[in-house]
C-alpha positions, 0 to 999 in steps of 0.5 A: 342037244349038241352036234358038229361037224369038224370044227363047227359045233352047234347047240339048238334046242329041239324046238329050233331044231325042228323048226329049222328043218321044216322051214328048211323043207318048206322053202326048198319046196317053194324054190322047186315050184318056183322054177318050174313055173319061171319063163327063165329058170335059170335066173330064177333058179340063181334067185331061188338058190340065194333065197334057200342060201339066205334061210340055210344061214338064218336057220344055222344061227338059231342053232347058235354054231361056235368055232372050236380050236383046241390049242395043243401045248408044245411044251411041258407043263409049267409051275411058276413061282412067283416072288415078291421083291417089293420095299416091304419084303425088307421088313425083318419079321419072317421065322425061317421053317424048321427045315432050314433053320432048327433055332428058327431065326427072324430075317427079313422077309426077302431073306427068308423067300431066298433061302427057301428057294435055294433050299432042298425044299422045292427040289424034288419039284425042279427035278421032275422032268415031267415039270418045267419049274421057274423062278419070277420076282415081281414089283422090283423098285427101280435101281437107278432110279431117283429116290422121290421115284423109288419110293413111288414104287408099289407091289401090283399082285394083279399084274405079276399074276396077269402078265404070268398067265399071258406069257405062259399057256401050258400052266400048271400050277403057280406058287405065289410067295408073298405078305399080301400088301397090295397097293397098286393095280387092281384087286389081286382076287380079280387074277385069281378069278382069271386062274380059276377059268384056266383051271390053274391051282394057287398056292399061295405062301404068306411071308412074314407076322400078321402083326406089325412090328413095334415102330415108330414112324414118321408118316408125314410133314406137312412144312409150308413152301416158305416163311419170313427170314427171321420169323417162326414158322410152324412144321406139323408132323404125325407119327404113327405108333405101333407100340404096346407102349407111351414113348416120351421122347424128343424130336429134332429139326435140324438144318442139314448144311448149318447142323443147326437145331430145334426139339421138342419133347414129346409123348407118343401113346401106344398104338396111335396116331400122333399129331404135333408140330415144332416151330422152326425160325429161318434166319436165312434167305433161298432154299434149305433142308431140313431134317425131322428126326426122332431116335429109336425107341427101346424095342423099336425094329424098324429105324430108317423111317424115324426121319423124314427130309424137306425142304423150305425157302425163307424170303424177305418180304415187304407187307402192304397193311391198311388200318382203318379206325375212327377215333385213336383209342390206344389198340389203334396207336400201338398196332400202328406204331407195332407196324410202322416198326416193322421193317417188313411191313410197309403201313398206311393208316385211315383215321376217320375222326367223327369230328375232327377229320381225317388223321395227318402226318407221316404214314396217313392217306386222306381217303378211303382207296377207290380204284382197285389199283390203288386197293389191290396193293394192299395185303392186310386190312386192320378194320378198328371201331369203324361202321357204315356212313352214307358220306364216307367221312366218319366211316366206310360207305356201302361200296367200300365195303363190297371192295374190301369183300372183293379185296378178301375173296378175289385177291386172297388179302387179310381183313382183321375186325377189331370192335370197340366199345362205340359198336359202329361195326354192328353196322357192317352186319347190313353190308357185304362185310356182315358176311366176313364177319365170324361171330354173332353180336348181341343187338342188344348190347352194342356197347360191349361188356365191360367188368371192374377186375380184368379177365384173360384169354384160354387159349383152345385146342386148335389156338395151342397149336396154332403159329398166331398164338405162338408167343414163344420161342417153343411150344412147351413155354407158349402156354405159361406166357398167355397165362401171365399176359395182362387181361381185358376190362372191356369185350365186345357182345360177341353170342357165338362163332359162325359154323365154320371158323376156328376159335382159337381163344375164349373168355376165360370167365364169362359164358352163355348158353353156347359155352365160353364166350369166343375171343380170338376168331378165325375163318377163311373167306373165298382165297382170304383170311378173317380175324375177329379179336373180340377185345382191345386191350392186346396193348396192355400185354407190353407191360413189363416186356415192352413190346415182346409179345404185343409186335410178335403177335400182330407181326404173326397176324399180318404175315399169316394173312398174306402167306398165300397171297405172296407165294408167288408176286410178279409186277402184274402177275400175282400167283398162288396154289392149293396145296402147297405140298402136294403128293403125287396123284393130287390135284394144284388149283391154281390161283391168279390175279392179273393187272395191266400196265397201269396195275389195273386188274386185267380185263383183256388177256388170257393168263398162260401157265407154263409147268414143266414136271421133274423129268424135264417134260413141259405142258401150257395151260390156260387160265380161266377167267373168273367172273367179276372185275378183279382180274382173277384167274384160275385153273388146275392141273395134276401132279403125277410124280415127285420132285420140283415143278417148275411153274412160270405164269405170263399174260398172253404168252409175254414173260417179261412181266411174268412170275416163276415160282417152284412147287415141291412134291414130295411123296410118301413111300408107298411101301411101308416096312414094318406093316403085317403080312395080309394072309387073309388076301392070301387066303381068299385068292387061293380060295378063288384059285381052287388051290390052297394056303400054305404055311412056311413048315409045310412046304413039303405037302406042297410039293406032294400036292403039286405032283398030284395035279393033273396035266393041263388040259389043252386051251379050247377058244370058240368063237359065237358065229351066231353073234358075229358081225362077218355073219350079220355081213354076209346076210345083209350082202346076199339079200341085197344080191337077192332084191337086185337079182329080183328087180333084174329079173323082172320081178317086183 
């Protein structure tokens, strides 16, 4: 049962009800009493009035009163039709209505949104006077804005809908022209719930195909941050195909200032994701741009995203390598003489000869590094024929070996095991090494395999494409070299690879149980890399090219192990980030390592990051210092916009022996043209709306619909009296005043 009284609306139940009015009955007796007995009625009678005051208010509550305040409009009732002016309505896949054009033309979907407005369709809607009609276009990118900035730009559905609904109270219908492609805000059925409440209709208007256009689209680059003047580097990219079709065709890096350029034939298949890379060599120092490009394909409609621009750095760098090794078999005198030839490469070398001694001569260091300082510097370990010894003088002992463990995974260095046919690395199985290791040995053979007639390497899916086996200057002619290079006669009792490495080599005869025999292993260990080669006979590929592929491919190794070490190095800052092309709303994970003067890693200090965004606004964080004694700190930070982010790295604030480096983030375009129209998210809000969904021909009937509407009823808040805190306040307050009254009156 309902009643009010003005404004005020209560809503009990028959049973609260009567037992409101009995107890309201009851109480008035019993102050009536009350005073009638009392030696001063006129206080008691104040008391028995706040106690009846106090039941009144107890009793309303139960009866659940609301406020009610019904909001007249004082204008006439609005239709409003809201346009999309996203990217995506660029796309030229939208059949004008036979109304306006009998051929039924293809235009852009913008195209076709502004010639329905300016049609004669909407105006016996305008110039109804009983109607205010108005245009909105919503989700426009931002005109003067950078361009990294536009393409950040989104279609939010949701808040077009939202803001409309809070700017405007006298709606009567809304008109939404659109593709549907939402990809920023929330859902848009969550604006169309909150039409439904209001009682406010949506037609909704799909514009453009519900297929995708036939494309090809470049969706990614994912170029490292720098490489090696005079080196390879290795650019994937993925292309996404929306073709009925394979494509062969050619792709192009070019050097934007220099016009210089590199292809690579390709075959994209129809319909599908498509992943590559092209190799790319720098052969100059500081930034450059670069350019990835593909031509258009016969039938190809949308073209401006066949190309994608980025950027990358070359340097000039001076590698710090250790080689390790027992006796001089020929795989340790030609990596040491492909090395010492590098002029990026500075080497030192550790011959622990089981009877003559440590090696001497020119580039040769007596005894293993035993501070960190002096171990720290190093970017590579080659790590040959060499086991655990408790001496130390014929191999490396315990304590060693957890060093280079830490080397690897605190300070983001390379380790490189290279077995030979005397098995001392089955001893590094029982010490912190063991863990490095990527394959399982066979116990059982620690002198290895070995056959009378040579056997090679089959490159894998994942070392075709992968920059340590590309012994070519392009990929097409990067297979036909491995096939011809010289094999092996000796392999060492590799059983399998560990979960979680790469195999990018096996044995091209010999298998087990587990399939081919793993070759050439990779891995990544805490911040560092791991190299397995499980034969040493990668001299033997000078013959007849001299040291062509055999210098390439160590001089790949060693640069690839040290690629995130050398991001960033200062005297006494070393400092490296993950990813190193992030994408607006990613998280960076930095990395550093700290030493003090004496290039001992610091143990007193704190590592201070100064990052400063693209648009010129700067923040510090601080480092945490990570457990353990190799001066290794860490944080994270987010990137929430596009451009170049200025990172500068200091101990406790003092820039003078500091680093500063730039991190590139360049996102991808948001709004993609070419992608069908989502009529089915359409469908569903005007569903939810109570309104309809509407094709292009027929937007007459809509207009018919819209004048069938009923004037919108008046907007009526109520607000719960029963549930509001002022009422909870002016209980407690008069009882309060009731207690008080009660003390001062004498009674207890």
């Amino acid at each position: 049962m309902n009643f009010s009284i003005s404004n005020l609306i209560f809503s009990p139940t028959p049973l609260t009800f009567w037992l409101g009015i009995i107890s309201l009955c009851m109480v008035a007796i019993l102050c009536g009493i009350a005073i009638r007995r009392a030696t001063r009625p006129l206080r008691t009678g104040g008391l028995e009035t706040l106690r009846f005051l106090c039941t009144l208010i107890v009793v309303l509550m139960l009866w659940q009163p609301e406020w009610r305040e019904i909001t007249e409009p004082d204008t006439k009732p609005e239709v409003a039709i809201l346009y999309d002016a996203s990217r995506s309505s660029t796309t030229a896949d939208a059949i004008l209505p036979s109304e306006i054009s009998p051929t039924q033309d293809v235009v852009t979907r913008a195209e076709w949104m502004e010639q329905v407005l300016s049609s004669e369709l909407f105006t016996p809607l305008k110039s109804n006077e009983n109607n205010r009609v108005f245009e909105q276009a919503f989700s426009s990118p931002p005109e003067d804005a950078d361009p990294n900035v536009q393409a950040l730009a989104g279609t939010d559905i949701y808040g077009a809908i939202d803001t409309l609904l809070e700017e405007h109270n006298n709606l009567r219908a809304v008109v939404l022209l659109t593709d549907g492609d939402w990809n920023t805000g929330q859902a848009p059925v969550a604006a169309a719930q909150k039409m439904r409440s209001r009682n406010i209709p949506l037609f909704a208007v799909p514009v453009g195909s519900d297929k995708r256009l036939p494309d090809l689209d470049i969706t990614n680059v994912t170029a490292p941050t720098y490489g090696i003047v005079g080196e390879n580097v290795q650019i994937p990219f993925t292309i996404i195909s929306s073709l009925d079709r394979d494509v062969r065709t050619l792709i192009r890096l070019r050097d934007v200032k220099s016009g210089t350029e590199r292809s690579k034939n390709i075959t994209i298949p129809a319909g599908q994701e498509y992943h590559d890379s092209i190799l790319w060599r720098l052969n100059t120092e500081g930034s450059s741009t670069l350019e990835l490009n593909i031509p258009v394909a016969n039938g190809e409609m949308v073209s401006k995203n066949n190309q994608r621009k980025f950027t990358i750095s070359g340097r000039k760098e001076s590698l710090r390598v250790l080689v390790i090794e027992s006796t001089p078999r020929w795989e340790y005198r030609f990596i040491r003489n492909a090395l010492y030839r590098d002029p990026g490469v500075h080497v030192d070398c550790l011959l622990l000869h089981p009877k003559l001694g440590p090696g001497d001569g020119p580039g040769y260091i007596q005894q293993f590094p035993e501070k960190l300082e002096e171990l720290q510097k190093y970017d590579v370990i080659f790590l040959g024929d060499v086991g655990i010894s408790s001496s130390g003088k014929d191999g490396i002992t315990m304590e060693q070996a957890e060093l280079l463990k830490g080397l690897v995974e605190n300070q983001a260095s390379g380790i490189v095991f290279i077995p030979g046919s005397k098995g001392n690395q089955f001893s590094l199985e029982d010490s912190p090494l063991g863990e490095l290791i990527p394959v399982l040995l066979d116990e059982n053979r620690k002198e290895g395999y070995s056959d009378i007639s040579t056997s090679k390497l089959n490159l894998t899916s994942e070392g075709k494409g992968s920059l340590l086996t590309m012994l070519g200057n392009a990929e097409d002619e990067n297979e036909t070299i491995w096939k011809s290079l010289p094999g092996f006669y000796w392999h060492a009792p590799v059983v399998k690879a560990k979960g979680g490495t790469d195999v990018l080599a096996v044995h091209a005869n010999r298998s087990n149980e587990f399939g081919r025999i793993p070759m050439l292993v990779t891995r990544t260990a805490g911040n560092g890399k791991v190299l397995f080669l499980a034969h040493d006979s990668a001299w033997r590929w000078r013959r007849g090219v001299e040291d062509l592929y055999h210098y390439r491919f160590w001089g790949q190794v060693a640069r690839w192990m040290s690629y995130q070490r050398n991001m960033a190095a200062g005297e006494r800052i070393r400092l490296y980030f993950t990813p190193d092309r992030p994408q607006p709303g990613d998280s960076v994970t930095l990395n550093a390592n700290a030493f003090d003067q004496y290039g001992a890693p610091l143990k007193k200090g704190e590592v201070l990051i100064d990052i400063t965004a693209p648009d010129g606004t700067s923040r510090r964080i601080s480092l945490d210092r990570a457990e353990g004694t190799w001066g290794n700190f860490s944080g994270r930070f987010k990137v929430a916009q596009p451009g170049a982010w200025k990172i500068q790295a200091s101990i406790d604030g003092d820039t003078t022996h500091g680093v500063k480096t730039t991190l590139l983030a360049q996102g991808n375009e948001i709004e993609k043209t070419g992608m069908p129209a989502k009529s089915d998210v359409l469908e569903e809000m005007a569903r939810v709306a109570k309104g309809r969904l509407m094709d292009g021909d027929k937007l007459s009937s809509l207009v018919k619909e819209i004048h069938a509407l009923p004037e919108p009823t008046p907007q009526e808040s109520r607000t719960p009296l029963w549930s509001h805190w002022l009422t909870a306040t002016i209980l407690i307050t008069l009882l309060g005043l009731f207690w008080v009254g009660r003390k001062l009156n004498g009674t207890f």
